[in-house]
N, C-alpha and C positions, 0 to 999 in steps of 0.2 A: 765892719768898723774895727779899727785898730785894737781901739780902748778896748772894743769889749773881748776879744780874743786874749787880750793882755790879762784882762782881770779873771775870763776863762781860764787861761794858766795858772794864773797866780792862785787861784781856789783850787785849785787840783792840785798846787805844790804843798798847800797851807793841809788837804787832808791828807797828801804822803805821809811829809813829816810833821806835820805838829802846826800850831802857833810857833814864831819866832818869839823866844824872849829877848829883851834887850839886852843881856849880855851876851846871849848866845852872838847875835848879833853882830855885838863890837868885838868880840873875838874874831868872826869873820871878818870882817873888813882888818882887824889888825893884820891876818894875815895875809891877805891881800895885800895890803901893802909891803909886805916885807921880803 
């Protein structure tokens, strides 16, 4: 199943690094776009 490989990642990125706060966030994406 996609989803759940996806959310498998995605928990194993959240206990790398942290919780995302929401500025941390929009920081990224600003750079991202820039």
């Amino acid at each position: 199943d996609p989803a759940e490989v996806f959310t498998e990642r995605l928990r194993n990125r959240i206990q790398q690094e942290g919780p995302p706060t929401p500025r941390r966030g929009i920081e990224y994406f600003e750079q991202d776009y820039e």
